[in-house]
Backbone as CSV, one residue per row, in Angstrom:
resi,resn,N_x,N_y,N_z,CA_x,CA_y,CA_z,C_x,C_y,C_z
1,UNK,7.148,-44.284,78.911,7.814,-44.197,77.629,9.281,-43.860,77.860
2,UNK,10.137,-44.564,76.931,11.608,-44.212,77.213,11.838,-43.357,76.182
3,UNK,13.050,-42.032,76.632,12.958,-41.318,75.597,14.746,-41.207,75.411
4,UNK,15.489,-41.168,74.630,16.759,-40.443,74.552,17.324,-39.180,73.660
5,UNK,17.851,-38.358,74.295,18.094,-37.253,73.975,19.407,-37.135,73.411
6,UNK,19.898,-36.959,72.764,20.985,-36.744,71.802,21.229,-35.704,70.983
7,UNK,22.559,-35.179,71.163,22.685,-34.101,70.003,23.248,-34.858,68.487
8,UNK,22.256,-34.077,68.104,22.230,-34.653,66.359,22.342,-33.332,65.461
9,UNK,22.407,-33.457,63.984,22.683,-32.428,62.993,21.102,-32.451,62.802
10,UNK,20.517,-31.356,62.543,18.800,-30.755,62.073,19.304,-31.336,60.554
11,UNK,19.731,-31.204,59.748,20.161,-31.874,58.394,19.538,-33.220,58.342
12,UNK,18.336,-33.730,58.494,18.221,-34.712,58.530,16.146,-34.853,58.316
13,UNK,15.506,-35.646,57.660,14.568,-35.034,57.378,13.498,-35.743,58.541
14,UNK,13.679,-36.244,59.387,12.679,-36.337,60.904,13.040,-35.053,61.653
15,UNK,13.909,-34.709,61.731,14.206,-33.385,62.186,13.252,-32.343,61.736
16,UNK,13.611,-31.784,59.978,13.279,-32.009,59.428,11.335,-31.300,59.293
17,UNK,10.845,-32.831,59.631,9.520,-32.899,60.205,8.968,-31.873,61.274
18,UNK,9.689,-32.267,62.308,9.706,-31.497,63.595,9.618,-30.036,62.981
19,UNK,10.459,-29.479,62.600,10.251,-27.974,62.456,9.370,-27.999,61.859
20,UNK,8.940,-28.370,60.558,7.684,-27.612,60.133,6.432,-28.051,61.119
21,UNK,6.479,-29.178,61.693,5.323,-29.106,62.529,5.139,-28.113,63.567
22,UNK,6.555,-27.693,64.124,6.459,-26.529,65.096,6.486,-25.193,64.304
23,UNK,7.382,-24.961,62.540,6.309,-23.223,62.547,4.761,-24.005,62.283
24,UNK,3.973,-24.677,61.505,3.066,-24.834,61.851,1.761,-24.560,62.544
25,UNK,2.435,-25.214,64.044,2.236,-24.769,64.777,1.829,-23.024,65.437
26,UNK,3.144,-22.660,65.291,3.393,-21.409,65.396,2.840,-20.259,64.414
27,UNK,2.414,-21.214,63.167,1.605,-19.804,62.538,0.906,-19.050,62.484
28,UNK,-0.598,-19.685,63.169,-1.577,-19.213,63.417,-1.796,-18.312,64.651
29,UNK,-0.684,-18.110,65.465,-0.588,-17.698,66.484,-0.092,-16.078,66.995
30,UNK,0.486,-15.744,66.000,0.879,-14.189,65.500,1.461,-13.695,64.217
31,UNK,1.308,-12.625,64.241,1.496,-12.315,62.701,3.188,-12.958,62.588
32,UNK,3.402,-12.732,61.306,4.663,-13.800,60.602,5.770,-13.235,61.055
33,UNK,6.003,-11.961,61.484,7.010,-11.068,60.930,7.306,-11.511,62.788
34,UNK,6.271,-11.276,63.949,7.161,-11.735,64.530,7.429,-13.060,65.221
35,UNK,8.095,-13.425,64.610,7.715,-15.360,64.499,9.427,-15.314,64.158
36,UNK,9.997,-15.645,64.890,11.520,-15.631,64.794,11.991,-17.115,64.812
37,UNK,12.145,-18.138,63.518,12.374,-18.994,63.306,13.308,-18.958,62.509
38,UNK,14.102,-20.214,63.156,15.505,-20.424,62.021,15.089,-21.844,61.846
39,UNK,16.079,-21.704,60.238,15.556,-22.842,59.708,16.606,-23.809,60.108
40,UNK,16.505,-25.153,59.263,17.620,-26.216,59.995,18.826,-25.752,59.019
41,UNK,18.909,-25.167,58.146,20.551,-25.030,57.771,20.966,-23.618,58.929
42,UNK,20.394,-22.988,59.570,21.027,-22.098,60.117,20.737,-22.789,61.611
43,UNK,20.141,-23.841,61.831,20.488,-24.760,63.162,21.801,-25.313,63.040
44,UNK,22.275,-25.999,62.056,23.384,-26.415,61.885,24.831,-25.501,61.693
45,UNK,24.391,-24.517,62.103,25.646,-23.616,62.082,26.115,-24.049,63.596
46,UNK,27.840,-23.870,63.330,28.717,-23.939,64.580,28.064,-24.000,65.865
47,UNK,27.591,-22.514,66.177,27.189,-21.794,67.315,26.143,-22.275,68.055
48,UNK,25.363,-23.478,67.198,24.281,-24.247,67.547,24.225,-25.261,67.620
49,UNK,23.694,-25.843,68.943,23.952,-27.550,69.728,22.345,-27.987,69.513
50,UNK,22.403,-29.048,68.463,20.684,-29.173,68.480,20.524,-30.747,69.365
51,UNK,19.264,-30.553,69.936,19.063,-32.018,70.496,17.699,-32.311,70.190
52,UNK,17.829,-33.343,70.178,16.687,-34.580,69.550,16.269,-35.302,70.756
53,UNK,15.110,-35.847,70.940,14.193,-36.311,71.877,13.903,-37.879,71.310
54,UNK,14.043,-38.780,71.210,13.642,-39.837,70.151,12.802,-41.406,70.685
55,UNK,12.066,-41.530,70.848,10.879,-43.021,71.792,11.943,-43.963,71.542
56,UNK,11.163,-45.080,72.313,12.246,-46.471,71.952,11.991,-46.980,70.602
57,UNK,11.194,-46.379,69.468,11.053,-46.878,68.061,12.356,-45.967,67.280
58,UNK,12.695,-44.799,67.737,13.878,-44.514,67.197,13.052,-43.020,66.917
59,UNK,11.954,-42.874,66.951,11.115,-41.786,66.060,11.538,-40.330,66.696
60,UNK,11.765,-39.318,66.334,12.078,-38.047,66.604,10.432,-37.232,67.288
61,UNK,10.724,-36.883,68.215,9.554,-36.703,69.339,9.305,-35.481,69.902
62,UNK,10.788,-34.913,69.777,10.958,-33.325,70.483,12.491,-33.035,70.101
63,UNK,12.348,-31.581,69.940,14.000,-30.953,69.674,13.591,-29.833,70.723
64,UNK,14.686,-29.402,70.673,15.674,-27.681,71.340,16.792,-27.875,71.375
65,UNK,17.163,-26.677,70.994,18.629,-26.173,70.627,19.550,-24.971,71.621
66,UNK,20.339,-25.034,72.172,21.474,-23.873,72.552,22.009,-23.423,71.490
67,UNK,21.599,-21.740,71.203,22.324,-20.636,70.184,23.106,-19.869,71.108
68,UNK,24.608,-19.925,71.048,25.351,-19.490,71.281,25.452,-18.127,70.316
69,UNK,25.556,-16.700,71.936,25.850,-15.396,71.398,26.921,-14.937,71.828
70,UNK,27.939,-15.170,71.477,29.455,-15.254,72.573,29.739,-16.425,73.416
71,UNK,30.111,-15.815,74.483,30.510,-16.664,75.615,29.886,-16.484,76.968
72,UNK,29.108,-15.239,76.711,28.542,-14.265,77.690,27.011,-15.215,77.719
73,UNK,26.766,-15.169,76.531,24.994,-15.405,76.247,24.774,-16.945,75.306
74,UNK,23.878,-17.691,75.962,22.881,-18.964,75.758,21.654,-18.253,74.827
75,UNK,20.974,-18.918,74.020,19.843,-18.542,73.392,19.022,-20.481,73.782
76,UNK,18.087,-20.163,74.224,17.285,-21.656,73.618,16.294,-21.387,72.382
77,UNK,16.715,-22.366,71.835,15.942,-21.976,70.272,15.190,-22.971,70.064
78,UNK,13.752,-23.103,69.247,13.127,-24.238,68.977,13.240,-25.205,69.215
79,UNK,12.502,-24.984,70.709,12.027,-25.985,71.432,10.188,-26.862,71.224
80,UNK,10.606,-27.936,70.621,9.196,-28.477,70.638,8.983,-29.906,70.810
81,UNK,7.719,-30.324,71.074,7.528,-31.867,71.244,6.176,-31.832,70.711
82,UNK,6.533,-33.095,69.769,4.719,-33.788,69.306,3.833,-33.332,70.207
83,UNK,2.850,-33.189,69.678,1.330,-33.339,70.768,1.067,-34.873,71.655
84,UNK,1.365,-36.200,71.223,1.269,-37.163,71.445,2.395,-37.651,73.158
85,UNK,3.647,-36.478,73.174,4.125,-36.821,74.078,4.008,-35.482,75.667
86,UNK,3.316,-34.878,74.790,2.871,-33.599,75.796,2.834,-33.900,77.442
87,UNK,2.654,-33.897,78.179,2.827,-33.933,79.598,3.680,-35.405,79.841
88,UNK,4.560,-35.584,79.304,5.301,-36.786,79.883,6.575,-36.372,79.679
89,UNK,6.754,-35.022,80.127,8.084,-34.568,80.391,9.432,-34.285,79.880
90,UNK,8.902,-34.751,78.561,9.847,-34.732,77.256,10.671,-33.508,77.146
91,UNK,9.272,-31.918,77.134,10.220,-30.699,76.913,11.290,-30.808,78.200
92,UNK,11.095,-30.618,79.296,11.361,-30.486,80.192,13.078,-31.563,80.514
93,UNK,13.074,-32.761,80.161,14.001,-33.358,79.412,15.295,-32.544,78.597
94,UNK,14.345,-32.263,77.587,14.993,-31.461,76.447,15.938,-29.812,77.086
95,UNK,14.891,-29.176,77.807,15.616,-27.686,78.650,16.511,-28.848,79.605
96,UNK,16.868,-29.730,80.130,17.731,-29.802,80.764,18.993,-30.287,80.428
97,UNK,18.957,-30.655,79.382,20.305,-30.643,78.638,20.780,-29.627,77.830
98,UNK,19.818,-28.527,77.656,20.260,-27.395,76.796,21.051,-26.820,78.295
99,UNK,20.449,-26.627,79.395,20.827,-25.907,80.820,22.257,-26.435,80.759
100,UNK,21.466,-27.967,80.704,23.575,-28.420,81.455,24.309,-28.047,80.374
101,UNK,24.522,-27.650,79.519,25.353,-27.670,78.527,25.823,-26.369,78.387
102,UNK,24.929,-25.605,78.928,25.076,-24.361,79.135,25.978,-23.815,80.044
103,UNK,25.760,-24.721,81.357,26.838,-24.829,82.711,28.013,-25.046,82.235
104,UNK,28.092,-26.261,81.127,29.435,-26.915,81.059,30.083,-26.020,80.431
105,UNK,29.806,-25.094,79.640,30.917,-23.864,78.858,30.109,-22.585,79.706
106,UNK,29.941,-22.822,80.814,29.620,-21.589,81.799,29.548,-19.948,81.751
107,UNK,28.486,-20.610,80.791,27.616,-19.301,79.983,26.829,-18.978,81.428
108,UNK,27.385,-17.608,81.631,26.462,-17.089,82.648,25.300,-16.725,83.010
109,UNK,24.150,-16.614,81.513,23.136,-16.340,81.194,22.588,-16.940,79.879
110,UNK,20.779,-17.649,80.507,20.526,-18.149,79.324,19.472,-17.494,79.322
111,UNK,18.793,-17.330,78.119,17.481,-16.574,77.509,16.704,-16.858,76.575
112,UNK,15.535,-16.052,76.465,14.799,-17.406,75.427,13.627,-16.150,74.708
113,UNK,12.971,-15.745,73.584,11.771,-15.776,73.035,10.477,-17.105,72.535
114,UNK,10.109,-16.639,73.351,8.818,-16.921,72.977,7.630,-16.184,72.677
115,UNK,6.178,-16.695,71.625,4.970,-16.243,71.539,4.333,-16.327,72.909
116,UNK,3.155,-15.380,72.534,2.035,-15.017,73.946,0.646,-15.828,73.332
117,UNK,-0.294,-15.450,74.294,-1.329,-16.187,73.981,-1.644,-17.912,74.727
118,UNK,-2.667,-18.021,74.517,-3.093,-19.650,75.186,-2.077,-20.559,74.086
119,UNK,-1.948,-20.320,72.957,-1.300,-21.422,72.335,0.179,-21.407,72.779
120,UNK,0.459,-20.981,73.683,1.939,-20.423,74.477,2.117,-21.234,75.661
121,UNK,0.884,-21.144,76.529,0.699,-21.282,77.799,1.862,-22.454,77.965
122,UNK,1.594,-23.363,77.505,2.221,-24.690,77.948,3.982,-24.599,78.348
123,UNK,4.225,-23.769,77.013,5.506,-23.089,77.053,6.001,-22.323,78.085
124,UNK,5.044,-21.527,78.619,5.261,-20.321,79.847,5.717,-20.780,81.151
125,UNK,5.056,-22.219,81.421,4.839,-22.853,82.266,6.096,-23.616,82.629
126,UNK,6.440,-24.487,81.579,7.599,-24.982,81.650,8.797,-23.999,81.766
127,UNK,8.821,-22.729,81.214,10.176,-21.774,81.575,9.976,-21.516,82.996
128,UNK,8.848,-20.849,83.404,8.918,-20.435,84.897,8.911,-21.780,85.665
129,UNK,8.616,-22.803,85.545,8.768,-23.878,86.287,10.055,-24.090,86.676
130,UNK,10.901,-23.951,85.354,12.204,-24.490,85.378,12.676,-23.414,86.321
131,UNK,12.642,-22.242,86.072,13.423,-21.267,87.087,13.618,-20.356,86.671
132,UNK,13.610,-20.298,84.789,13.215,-18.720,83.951,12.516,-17.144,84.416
133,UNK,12.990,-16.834,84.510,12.016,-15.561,85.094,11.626,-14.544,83.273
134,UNK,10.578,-13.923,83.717,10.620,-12.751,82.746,11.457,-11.846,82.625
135,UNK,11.704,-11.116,81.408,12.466,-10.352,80.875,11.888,-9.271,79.993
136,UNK,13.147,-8.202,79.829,12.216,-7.628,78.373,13.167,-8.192,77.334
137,UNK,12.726,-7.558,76.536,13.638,-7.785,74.975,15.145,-7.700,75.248
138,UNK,15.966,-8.858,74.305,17.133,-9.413,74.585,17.994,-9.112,73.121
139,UNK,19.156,-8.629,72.527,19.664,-8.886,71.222,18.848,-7.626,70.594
140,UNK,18.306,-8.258,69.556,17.948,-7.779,68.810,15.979,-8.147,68.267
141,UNK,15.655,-8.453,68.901,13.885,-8.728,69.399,13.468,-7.084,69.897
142,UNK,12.382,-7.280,68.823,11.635,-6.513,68.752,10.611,-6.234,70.259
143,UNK,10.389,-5.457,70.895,9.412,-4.882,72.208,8.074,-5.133,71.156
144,UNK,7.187,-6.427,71.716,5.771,-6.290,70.882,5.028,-7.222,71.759
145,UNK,3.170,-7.251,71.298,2.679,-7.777,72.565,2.855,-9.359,71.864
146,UNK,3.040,-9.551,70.805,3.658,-11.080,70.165,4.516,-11.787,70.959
147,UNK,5.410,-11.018,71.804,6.629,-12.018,72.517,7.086,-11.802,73.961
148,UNK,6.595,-12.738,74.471,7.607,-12.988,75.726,8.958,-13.410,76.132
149,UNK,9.364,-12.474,76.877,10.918,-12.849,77.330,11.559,-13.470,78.348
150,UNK,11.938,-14.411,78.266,12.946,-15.214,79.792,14.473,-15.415,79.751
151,UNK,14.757,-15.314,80.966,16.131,-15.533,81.437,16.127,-16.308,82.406
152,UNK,17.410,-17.108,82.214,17.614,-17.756,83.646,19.772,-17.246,83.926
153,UNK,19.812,-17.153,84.955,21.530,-16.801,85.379,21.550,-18.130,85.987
154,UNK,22.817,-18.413,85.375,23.374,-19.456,85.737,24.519,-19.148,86.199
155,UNK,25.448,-18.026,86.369,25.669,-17.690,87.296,25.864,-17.086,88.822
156,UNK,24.573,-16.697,89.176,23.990,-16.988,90.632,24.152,-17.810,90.901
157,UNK,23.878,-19.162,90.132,24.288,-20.166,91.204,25.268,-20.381,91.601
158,UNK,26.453,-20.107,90.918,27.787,-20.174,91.278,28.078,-19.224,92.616
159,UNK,27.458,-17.709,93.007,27.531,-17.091,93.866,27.037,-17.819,95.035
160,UNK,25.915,-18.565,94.827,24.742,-19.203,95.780,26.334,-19.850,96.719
């Protein structure tokens, strides 16, 4: 499957789609409160680079976003892909243009929340794959057994 990734405005209702399929997703999985979702008008703020995942029919397939917290700090924010494109590398796609983009305004640190649980797993996998390590609580995230924390420095590599 061919996929292209593009940054696009969430203002748009395949987008749109995508989020509610991912809280959705995400509801049944811990209580609400800690379920830290932004919606697409607060994706479309400045500070946020959203990207789109899209098949060769044009169809919207997977998003994630870079939330910029300064200059210091990367956030990856709602990251998801259909069920239909699941192991064909799509997320994985998707974190690597949030990464490079991250390099290119050489944000020294990127970080991420996520839920726990099996409905997670898939998620866990792909951060530590990529090179994410665990963390504790980052900002302003609550310490609870609802959320896991990752970081990756992207400036080590520059030391490397």
């Amino acid at each position: 499957m061919s996929i292209a990734i593009v940054v696009e405005t969430p203002l748009q209702d395949d987008v749109r789609g995508l989020v509610s399929r991912l809280n959705d997703h995400l509801l049944p999985l811990s209580p609400v409160e800690f379920q830290f979702k932004m919606t697409v008008e607060q994706m479309a703020d400045s500070d946020t680079t959203l990207f789109v995942a899209r098949n060769e029919t044009g169809r919207a397939v997977g998003m994630g976003a870079l939330k910029m917290h300064g200059p210091q700090l990367g956030e990856v924010k709602r990251m998801y892909t259909v069920p239909e494109v699941r192991g064909q590398r799509v997320g994985r796609q998707l974190l690597d243009r949030i990464v490079d983009l991250a390099r290119q305004r050489n944000v020294p640190v990127i970080m991420l929340e996520t839920g726990t649980g099996e409905g997670m797993a898939e998620a866990h996998r792909l951060y530590s794959r990529y090179g994410f390590v665990t963390r504790g609580p980052f900002l302003d995230y609550p310490d609870s057994e609802w959320s896991a924390f990752f970081e990756m420095r992207l400036d080590a590599e520059k030391a490397a």
